[in-house]
mmCIF file of the C-alpha atoms, coordinates in Angstrom:
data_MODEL
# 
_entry.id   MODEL 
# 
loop_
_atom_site.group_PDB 
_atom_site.id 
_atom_site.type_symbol 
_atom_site.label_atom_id 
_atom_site.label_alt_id 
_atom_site.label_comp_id 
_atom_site.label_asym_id 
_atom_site.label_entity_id 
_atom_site.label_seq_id 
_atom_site.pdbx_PDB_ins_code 
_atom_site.Cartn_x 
_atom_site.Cartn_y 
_atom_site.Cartn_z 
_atom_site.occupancy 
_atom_site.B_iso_or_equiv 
_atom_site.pdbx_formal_charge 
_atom_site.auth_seq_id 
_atom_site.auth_comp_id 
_atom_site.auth_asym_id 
_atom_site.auth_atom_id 
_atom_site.pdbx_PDB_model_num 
ATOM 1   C CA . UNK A 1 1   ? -78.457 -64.245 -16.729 1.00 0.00 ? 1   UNK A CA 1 
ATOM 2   C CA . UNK A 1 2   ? -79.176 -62.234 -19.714 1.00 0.00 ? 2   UNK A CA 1 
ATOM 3   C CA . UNK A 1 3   ? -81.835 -60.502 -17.840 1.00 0.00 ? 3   UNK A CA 1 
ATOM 4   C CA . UNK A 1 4   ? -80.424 -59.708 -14.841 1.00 0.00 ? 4   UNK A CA 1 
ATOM 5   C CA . UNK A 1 5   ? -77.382 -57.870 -17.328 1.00 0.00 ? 5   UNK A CA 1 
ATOM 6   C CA . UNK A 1 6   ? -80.436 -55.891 -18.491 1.00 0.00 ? 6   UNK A CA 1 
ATOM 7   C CA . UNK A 1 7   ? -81.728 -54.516 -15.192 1.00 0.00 ? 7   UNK A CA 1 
ATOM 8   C CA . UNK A 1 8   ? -78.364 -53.738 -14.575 1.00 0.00 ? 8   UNK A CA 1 
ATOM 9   C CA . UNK A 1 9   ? -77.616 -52.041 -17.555 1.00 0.00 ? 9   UNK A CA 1 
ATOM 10  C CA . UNK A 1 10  ? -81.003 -50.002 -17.370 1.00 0.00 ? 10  UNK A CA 1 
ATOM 11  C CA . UNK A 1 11  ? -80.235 -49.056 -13.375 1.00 0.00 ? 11  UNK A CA 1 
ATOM 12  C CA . UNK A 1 12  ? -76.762 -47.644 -14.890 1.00 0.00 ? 12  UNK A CA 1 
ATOM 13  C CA . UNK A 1 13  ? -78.657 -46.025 -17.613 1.00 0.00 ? 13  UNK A CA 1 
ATOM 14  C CA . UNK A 1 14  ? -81.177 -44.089 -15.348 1.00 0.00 ? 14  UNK A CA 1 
ATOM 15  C CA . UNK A 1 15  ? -78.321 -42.845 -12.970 1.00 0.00 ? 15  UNK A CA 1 
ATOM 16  C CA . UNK A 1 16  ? -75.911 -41.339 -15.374 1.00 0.00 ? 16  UNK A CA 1 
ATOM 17  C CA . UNK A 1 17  ? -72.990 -42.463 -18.285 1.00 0.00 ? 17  UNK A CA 1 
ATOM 18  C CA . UNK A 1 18  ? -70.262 -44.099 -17.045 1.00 0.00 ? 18  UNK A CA 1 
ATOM 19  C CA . UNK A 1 19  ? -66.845 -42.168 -18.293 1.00 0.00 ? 19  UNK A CA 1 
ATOM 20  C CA . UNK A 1 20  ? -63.810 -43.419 -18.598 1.00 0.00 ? 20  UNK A CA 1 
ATOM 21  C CA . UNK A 1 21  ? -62.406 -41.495 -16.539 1.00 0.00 ? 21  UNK A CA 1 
ATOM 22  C CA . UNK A 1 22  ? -64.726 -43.311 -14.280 1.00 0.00 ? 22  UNK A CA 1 
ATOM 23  C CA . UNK A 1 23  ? -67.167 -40.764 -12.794 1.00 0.00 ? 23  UNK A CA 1 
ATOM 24  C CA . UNK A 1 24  ? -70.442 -40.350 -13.548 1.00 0.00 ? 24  UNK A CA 1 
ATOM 25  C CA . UNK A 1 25  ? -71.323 -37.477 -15.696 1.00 0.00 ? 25  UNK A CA 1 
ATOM 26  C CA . UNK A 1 26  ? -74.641 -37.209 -14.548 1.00 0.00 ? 26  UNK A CA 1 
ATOM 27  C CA . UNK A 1 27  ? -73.903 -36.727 -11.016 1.00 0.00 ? 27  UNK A CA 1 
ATOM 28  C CA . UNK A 1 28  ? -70.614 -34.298 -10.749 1.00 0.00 ? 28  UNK A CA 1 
ATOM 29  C CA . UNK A 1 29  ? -70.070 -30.531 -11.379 1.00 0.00 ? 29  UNK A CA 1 
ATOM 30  C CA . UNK A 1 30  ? -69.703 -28.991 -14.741 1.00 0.00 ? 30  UNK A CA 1 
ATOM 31  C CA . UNK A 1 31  ? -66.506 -26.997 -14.825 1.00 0.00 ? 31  UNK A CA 1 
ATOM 32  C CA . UNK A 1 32  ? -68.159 -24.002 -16.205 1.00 0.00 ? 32  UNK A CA 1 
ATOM 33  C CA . UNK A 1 33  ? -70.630 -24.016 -13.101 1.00 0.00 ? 33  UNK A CA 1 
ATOM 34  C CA . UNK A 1 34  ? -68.285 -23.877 -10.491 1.00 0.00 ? 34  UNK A CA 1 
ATOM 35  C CA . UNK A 1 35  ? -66.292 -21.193 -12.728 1.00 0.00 ? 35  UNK A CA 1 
ATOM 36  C CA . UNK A 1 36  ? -69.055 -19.216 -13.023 1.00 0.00 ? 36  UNK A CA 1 
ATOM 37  C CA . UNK A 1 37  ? -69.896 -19.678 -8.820  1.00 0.00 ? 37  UNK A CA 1 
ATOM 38  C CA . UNK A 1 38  ? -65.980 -18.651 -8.078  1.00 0.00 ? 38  UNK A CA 1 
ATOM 39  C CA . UNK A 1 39  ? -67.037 -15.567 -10.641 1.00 0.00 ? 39  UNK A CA 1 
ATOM 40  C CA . UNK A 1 40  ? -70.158 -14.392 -8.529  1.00 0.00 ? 40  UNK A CA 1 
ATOM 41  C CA . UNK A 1 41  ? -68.387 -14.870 -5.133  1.00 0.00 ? 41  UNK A CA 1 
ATOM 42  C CA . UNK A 1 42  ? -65.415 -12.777 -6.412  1.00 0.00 ? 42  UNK A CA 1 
ATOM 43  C CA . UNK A 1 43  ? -67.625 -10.512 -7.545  1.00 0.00 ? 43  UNK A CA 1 
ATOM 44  C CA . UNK A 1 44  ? -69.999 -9.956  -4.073  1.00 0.00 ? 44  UNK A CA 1 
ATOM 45  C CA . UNK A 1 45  ? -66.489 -9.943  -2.265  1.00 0.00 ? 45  UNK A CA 1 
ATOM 46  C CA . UNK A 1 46  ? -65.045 -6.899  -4.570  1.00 0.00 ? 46  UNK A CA 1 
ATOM 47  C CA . UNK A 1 47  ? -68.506 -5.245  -3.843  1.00 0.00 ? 47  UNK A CA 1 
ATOM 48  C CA . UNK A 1 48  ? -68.461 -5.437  -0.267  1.00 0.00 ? 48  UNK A CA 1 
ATOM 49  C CA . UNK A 1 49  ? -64.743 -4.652  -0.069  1.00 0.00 ? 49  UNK A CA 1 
ATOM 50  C CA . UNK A 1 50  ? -65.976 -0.723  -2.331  1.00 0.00 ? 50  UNK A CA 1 
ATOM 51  C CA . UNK A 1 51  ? -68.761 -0.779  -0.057  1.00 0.00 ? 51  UNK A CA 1 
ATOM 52  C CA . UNK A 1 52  ? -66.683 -0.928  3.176   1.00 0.00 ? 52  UNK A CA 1 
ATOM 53  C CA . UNK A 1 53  ? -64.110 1.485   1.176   1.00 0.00 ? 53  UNK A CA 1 
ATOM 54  C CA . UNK A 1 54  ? -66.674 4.112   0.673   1.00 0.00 ? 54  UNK A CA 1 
ATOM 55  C CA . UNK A 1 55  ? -68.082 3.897   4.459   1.00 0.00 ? 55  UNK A CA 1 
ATOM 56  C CA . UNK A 1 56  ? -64.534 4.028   5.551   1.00 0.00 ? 56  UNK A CA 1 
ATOM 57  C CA . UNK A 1 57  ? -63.853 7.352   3.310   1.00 0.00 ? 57  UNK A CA 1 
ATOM 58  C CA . UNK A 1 58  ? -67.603 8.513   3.973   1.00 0.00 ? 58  UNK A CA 1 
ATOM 59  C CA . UNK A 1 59  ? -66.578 8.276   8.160   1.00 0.00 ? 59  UNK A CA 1 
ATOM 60  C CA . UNK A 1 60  ? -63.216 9.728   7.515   1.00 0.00 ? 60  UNK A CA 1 
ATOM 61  C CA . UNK A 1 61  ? -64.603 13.205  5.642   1.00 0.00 ? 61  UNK A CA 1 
ATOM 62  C CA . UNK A 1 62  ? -67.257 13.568  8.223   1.00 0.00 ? 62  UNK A CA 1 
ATOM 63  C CA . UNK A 1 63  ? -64.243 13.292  11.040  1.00 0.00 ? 63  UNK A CA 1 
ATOM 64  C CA . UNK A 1 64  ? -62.690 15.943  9.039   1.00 0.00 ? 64  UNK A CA 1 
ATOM 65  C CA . UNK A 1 65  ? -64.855 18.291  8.353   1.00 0.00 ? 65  UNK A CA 1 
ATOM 66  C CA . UNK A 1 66  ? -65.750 18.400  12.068  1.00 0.00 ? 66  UNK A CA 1 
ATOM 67  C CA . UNK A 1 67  ? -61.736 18.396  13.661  1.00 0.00 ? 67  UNK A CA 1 
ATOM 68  C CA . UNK A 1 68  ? -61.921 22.215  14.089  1.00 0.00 ? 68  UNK A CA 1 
ATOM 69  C CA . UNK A 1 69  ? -64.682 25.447  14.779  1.00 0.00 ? 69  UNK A CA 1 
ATOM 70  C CA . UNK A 1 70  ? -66.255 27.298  11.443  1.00 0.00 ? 70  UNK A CA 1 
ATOM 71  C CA . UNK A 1 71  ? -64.972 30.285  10.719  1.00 0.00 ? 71  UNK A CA 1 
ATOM 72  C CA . UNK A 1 72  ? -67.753 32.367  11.591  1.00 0.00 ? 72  UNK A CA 1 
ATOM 73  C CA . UNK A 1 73  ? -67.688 31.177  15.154  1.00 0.00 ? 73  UNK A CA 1 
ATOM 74  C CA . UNK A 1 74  ? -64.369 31.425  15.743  1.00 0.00 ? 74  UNK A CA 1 
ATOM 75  C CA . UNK A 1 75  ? -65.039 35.645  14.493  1.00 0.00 ? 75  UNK A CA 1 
ATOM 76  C CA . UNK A 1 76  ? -67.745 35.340  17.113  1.00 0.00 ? 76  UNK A CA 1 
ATOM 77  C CA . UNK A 1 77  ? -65.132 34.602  20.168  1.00 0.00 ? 77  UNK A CA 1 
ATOM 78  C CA . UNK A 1 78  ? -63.037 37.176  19.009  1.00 0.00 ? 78  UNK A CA 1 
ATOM 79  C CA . UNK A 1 79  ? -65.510 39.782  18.832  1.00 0.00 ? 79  UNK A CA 1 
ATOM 80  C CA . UNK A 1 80  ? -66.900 39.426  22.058  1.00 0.00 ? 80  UNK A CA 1 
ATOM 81  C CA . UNK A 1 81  ? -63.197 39.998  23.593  1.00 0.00 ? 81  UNK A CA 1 
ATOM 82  C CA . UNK A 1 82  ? -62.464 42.656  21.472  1.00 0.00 ? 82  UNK A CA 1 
ATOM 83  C CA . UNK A 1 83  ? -62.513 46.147  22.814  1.00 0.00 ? 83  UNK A CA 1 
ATOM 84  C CA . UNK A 1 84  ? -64.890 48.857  22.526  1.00 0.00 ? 84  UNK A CA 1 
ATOM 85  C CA . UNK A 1 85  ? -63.266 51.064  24.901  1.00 0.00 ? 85  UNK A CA 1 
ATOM 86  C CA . UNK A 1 86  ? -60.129 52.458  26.769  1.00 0.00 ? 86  UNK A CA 1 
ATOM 87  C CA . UNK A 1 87  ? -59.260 52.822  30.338  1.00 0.00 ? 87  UNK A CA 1 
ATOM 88  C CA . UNK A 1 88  ? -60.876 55.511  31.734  1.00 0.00 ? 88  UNK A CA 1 
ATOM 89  C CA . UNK A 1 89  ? -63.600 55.762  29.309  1.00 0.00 ? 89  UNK A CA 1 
ATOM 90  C CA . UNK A 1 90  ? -67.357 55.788  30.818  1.00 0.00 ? 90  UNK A CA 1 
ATOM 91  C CA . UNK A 1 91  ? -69.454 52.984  29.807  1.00 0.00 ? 91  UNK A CA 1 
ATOM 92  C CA . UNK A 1 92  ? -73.041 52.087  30.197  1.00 0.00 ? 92  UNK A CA 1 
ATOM 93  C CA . UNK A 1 93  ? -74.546 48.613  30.373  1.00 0.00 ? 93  UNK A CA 1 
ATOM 94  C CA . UNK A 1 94  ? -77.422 46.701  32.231  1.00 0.00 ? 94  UNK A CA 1 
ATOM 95  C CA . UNK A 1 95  ? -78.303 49.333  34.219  1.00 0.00 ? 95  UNK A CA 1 
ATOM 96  C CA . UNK A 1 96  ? -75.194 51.144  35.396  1.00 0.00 ? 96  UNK A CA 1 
ATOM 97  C CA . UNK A 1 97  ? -72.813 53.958  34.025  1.00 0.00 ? 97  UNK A CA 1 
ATOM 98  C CA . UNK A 1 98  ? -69.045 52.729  35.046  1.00 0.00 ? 98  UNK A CA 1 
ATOM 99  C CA . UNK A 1 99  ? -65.952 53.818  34.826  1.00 0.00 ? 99  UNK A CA 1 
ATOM 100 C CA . UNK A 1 100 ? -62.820 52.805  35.875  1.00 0.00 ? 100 UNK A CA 1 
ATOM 101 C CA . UNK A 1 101 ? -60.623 55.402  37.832  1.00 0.00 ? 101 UNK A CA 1 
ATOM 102 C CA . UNK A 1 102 ? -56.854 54.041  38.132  1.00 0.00 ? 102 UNK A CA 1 
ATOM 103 C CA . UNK A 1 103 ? -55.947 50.649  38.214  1.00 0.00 ? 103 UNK A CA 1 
ATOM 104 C CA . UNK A 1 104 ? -52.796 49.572  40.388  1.00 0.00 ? 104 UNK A CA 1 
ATOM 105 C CA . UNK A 1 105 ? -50.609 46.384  39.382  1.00 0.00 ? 105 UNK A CA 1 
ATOM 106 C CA . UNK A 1 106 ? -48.948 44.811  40.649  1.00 0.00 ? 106 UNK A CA 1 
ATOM 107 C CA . UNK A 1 107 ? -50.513 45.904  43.768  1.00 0.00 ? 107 UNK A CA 1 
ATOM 108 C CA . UNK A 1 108 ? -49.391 44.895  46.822  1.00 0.00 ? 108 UNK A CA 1 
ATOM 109 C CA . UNK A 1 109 ? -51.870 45.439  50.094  1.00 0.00 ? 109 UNK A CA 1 
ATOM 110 C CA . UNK A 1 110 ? -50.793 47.570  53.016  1.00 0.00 ? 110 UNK A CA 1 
ATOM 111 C CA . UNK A 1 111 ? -48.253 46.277  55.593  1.00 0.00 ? 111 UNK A CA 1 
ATOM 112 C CA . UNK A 1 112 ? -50.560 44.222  58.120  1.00 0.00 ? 112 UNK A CA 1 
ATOM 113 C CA . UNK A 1 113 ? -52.961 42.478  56.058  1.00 0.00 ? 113 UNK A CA 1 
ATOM 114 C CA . UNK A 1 114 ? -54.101 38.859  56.664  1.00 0.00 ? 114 UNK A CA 1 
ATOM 115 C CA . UNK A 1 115 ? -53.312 37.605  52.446  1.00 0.00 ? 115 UNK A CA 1 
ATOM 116 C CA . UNK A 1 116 ? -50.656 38.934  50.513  1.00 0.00 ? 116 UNK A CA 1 
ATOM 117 C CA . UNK A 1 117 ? -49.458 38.083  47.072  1.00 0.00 ? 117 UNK A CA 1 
ATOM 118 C CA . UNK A 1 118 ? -47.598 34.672  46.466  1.00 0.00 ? 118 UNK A CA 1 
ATOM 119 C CA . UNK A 1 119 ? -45.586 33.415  43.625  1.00 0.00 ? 119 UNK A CA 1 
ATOM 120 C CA . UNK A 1 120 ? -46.294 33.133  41.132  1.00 0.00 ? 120 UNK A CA 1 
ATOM 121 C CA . UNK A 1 121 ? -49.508 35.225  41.407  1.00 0.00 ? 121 UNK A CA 1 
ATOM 122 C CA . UNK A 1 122 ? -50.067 38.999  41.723  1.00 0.00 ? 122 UNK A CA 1 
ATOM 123 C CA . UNK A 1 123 ? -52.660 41.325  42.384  1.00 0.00 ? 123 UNK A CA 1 
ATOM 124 C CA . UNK A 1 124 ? -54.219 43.550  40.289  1.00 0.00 ? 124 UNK A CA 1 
ATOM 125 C CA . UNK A 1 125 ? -56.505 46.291  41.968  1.00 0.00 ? 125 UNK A CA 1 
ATOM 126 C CA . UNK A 1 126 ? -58.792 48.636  40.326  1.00 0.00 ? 126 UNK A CA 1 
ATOM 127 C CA . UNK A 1 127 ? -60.654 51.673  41.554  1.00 0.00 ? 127 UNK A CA 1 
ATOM 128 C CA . UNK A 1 128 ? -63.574 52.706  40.050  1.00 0.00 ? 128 UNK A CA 1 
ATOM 129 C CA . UNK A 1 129 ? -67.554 53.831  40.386  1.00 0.00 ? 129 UNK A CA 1 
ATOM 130 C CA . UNK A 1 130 ? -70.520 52.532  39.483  1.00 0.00 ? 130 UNK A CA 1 
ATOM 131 C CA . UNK A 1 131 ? -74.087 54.754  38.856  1.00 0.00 ? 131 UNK A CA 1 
ATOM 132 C CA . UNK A 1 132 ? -77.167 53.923  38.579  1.00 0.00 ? 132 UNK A CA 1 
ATOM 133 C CA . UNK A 1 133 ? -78.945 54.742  35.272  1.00 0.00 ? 133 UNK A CA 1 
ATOM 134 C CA . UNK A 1 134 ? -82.031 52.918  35.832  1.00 0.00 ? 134 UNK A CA 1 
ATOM 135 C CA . UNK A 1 135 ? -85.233 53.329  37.581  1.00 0.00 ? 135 UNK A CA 1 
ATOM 136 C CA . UNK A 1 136 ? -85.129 51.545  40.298  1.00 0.00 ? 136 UNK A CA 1 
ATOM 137 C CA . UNK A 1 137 ? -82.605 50.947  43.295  1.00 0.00 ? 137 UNK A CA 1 
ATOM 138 C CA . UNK A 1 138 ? -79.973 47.910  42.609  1.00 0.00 ? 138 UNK A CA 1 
ATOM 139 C CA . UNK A 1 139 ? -77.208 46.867  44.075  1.00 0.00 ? 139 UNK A CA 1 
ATOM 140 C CA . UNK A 1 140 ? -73.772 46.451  41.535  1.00 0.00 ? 140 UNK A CA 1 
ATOM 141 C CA . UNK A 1 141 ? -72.507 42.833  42.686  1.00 0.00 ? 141 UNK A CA 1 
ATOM 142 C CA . UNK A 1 142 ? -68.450 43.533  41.830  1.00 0.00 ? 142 UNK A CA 1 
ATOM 143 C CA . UNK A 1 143 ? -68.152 39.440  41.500  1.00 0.00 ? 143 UNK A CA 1 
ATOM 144 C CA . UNK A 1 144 ? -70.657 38.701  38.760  1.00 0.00 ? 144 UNK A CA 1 
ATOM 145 C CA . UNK A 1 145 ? -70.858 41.845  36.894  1.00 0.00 ? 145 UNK A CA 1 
ATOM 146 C CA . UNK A 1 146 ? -67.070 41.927  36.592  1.00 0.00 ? 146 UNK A CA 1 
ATOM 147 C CA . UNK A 1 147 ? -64.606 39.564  33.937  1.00 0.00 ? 147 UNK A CA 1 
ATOM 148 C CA . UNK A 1 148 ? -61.119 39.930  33.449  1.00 0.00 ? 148 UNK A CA 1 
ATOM 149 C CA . UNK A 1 149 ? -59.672 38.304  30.575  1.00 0.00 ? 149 UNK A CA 1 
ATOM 150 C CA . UNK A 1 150 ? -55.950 37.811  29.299  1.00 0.00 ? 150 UNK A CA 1 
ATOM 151 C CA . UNK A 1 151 ? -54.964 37.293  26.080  1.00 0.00 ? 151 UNK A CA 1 
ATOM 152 C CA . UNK A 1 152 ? -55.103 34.199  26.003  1.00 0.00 ? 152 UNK A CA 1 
ATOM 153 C CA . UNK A 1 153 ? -58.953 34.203  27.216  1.00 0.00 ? 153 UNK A CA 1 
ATOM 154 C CA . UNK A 1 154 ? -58.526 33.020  30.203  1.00 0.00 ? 154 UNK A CA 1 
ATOM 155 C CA . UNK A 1 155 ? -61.026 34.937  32.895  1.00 0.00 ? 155 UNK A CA 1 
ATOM 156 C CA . UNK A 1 156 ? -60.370 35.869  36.282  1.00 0.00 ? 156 UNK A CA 1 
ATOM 157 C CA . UNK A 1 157 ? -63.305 37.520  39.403  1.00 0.00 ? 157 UNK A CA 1 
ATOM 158 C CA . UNK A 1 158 ? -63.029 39.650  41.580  1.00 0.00 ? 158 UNK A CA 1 
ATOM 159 C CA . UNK A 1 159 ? -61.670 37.320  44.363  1.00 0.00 ? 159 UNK A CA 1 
ATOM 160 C CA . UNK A 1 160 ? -63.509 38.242  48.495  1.00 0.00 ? 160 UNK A CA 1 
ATOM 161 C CA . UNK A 1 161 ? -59.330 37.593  49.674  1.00 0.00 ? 161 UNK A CA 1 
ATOM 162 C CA . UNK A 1 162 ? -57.981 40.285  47.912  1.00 0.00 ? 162 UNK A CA 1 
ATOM 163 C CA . UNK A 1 163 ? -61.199 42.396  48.801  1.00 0.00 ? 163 UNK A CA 1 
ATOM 164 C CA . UNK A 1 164 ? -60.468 41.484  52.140  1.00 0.00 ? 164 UNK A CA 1 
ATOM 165 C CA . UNK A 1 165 ? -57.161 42.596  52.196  1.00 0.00 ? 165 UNK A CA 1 
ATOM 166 C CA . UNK A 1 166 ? -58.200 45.908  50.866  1.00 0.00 ? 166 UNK A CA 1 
ATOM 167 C CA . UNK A 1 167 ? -58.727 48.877  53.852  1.00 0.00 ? 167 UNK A CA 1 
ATOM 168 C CA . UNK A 1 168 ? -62.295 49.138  55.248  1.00 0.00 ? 168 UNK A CA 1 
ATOM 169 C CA . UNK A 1 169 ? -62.726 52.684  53.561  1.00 0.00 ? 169 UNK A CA 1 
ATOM 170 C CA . UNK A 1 170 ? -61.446 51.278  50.043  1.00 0.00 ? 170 UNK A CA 1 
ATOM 171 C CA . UNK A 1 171 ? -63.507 48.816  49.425  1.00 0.00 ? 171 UNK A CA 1 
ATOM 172 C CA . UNK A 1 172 ? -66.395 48.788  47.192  1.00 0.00 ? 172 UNK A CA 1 
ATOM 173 C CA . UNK A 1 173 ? -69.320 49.567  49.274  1.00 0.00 ? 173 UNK A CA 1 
ATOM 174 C CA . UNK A 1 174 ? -72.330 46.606  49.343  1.00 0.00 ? 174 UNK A CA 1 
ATOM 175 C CA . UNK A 1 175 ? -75.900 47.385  49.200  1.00 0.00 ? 175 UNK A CA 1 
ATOM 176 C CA . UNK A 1 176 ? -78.553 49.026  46.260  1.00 0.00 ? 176 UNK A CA 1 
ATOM 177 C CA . UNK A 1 177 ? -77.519 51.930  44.829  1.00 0.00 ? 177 UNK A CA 1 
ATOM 178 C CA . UNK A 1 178 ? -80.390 54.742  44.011  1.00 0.00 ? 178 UNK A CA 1 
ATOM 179 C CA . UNK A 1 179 ? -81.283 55.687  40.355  1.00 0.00 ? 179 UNK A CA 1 
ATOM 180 C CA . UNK A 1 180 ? -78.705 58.479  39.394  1.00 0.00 ? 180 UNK A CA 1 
ATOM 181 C CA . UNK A 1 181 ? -76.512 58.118  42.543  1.00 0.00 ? 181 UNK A CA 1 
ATOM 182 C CA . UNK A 1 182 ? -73.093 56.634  42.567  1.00 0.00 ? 182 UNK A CA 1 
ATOM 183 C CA . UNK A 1 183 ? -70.496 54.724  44.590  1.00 0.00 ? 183 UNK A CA 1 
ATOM 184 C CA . UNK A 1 184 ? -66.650 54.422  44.112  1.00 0.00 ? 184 UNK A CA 1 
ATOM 185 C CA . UNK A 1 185 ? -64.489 51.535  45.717  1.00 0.00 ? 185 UNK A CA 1 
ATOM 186 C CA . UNK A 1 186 ? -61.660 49.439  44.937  1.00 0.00 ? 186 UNK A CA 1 
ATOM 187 C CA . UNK A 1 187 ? -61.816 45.558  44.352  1.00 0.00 ? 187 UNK A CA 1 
ATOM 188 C CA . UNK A 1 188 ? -58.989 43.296  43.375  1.00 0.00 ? 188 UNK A CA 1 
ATOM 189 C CA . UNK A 1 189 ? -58.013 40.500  41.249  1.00 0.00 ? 189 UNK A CA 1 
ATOM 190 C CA . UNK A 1 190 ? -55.524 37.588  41.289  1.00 0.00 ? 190 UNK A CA 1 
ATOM 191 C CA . UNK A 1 191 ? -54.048 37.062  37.711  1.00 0.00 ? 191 UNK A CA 1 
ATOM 192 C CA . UNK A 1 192 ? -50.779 34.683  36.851  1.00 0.00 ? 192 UNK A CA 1 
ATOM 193 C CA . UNK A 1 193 ? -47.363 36.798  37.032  1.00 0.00 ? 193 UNK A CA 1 
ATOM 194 C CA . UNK A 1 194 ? -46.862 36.308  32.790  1.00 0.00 ? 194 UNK A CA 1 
ATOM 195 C CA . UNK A 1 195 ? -50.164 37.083  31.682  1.00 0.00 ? 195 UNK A CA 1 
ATOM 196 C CA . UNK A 1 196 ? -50.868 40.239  29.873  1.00 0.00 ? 196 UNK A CA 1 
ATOM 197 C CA . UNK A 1 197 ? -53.383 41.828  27.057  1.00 0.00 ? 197 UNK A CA 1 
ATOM 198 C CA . UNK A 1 198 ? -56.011 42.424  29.837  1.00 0.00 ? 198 UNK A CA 1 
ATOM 199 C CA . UNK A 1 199 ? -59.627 43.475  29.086  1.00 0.00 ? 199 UNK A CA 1 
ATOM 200 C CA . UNK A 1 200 ? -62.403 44.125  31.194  1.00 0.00 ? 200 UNK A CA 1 
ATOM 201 C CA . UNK A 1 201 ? -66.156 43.250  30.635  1.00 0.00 ? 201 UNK A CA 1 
ATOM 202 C CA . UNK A 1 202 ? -68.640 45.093  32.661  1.00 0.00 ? 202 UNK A CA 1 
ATOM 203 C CA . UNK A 1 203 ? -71.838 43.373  32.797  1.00 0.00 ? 203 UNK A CA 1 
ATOM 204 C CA . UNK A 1 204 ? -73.960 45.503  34.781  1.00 0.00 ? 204 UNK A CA 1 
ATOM 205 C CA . UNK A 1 205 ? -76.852 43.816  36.759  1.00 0.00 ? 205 UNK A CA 1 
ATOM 206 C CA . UNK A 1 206 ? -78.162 40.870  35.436  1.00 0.00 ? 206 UNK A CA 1 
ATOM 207 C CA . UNK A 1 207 ? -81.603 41.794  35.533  1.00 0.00 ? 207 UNK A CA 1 
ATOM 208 C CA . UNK A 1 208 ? -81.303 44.992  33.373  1.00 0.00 ? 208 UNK A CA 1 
ATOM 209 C CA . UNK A 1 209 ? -78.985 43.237  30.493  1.00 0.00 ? 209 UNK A CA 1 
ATOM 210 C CA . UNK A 1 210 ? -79.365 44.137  27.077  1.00 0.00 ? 210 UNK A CA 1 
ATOM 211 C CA . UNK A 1 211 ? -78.613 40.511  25.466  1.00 0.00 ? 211 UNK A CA 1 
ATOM 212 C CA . UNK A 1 212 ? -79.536 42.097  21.761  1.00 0.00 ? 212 UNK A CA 1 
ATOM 213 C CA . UNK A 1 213 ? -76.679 44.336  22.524  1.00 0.00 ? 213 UNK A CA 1 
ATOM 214 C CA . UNK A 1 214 ? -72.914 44.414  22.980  1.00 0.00 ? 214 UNK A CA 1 
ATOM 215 C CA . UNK A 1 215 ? -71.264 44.022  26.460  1.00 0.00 ? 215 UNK A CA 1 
ATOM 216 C CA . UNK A 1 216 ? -68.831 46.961  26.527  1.00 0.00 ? 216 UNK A CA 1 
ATOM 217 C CA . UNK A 1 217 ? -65.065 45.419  26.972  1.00 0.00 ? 217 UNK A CA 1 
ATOM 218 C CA . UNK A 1 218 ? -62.460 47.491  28.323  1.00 0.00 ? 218 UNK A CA 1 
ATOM 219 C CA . UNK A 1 219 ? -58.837 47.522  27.347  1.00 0.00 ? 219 UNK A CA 1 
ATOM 220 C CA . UNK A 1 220 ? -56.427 48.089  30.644  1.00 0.00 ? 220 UNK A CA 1 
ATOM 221 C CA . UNK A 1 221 ? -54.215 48.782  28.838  1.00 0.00 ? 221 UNK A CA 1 
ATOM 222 C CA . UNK A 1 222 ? -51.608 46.221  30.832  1.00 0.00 ? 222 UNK A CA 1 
# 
């Protein structure tokens, strides 16, 4: 008997003190371990929470800072609409001298003709020649070297109905024109009844642009 209390007390011995509270100190959690554990995982969770803080205010200033155009570009636009001449004034650009002769609007087409006008459009018709200052024969293509632009920037062509609807000896005449001859003709475009602040860019022929120079812009004065 006496030596089976011995093993017993020596097995109790090797796995921990017995408390009176009646757990076993060698096997349970010191309080200042698991306060110190609650301590570190507080810690990594305020860390993560200023990390995701910062990324959120990081993502929000690069949203900003990108919401509207730099300044400089937004000078650019306007420049390029801005005018360097008035109606009637000759002006020479990839290839061609023009100049604009009257311009008519609203214009409405003589009585007879296939299109007409409708609400709330109008016509706008302008009469003008085109020479050749190159050195070479070309033809001036009235629907890509023309832009009309409101103030508002929107841009209207030449449109071929309204051309259509012009009289046979009116109209701008096709084909190359020789170096230092000219043609005159009429062509017409279809702008909204309210706009207004018109300019004209005259872009010459494409293949005798100067891109390291200004396209001339015309104020119609409408």
């Amino acid at each position: 008997m006496a030596g089976t209390i011995a093993l017993a007390a020596a097995a109790c011995a090797s796995q921990g003190t017995v408390t009176s509270a009646g757990t076993t100190s060698g096997s349970a959690p010191s309080a200042s371990s698991t306060t110190a554990d609650s301590a570190s995982a507080s810690t990594s969770a305020s860390q993560s929470s200023s990390s995701g803080s910062q990324s959120s205010s990081s993502a929000e200033s690069g949203a900003s800072s990108t919401s509207s155009p730099p300044d400089d570009a937004s000078a650019s636009i306007a420049a390029k609409f801005k005018p360097t001449a008035k109606l009637h004034d000759p002006v020479t650009y990839g290839g061609f001298k023009f100049v604009i002769n009257s311009v008519t609007f609203p214009y409405t087409p003589p009585a007879g003709s296939e299109f007409k006008p409708t609400d709330p459009e109008v016509w706008m018709n302008i009469d003008f020649t085109a020479t050749n200052v190159a050195d070479k024969a070309m033809p001036f293509s009235w629907i890509t070297d023309l832009e009309l632009y409101d103030s508002e920037l929107n841009k209207y062509g030449v449109t071929v109905v309204g051309f259509d609807s012009l009289p046979k000896d009116k109209q701008f005449p096709d084909g190359d024109i020789s170096p230092g001859q000219s043609k005159t003709g009429e062509v017409v475009i279809i702008v909204p009844k309210t706009s207004k602040g018109f300019v004209l860019r005259m872009l010459g022929n494409m293949w005798h642009r100067d891109y390291n120079s200004e396209v001339p812009v015309i104020d119609m004065g409408r």
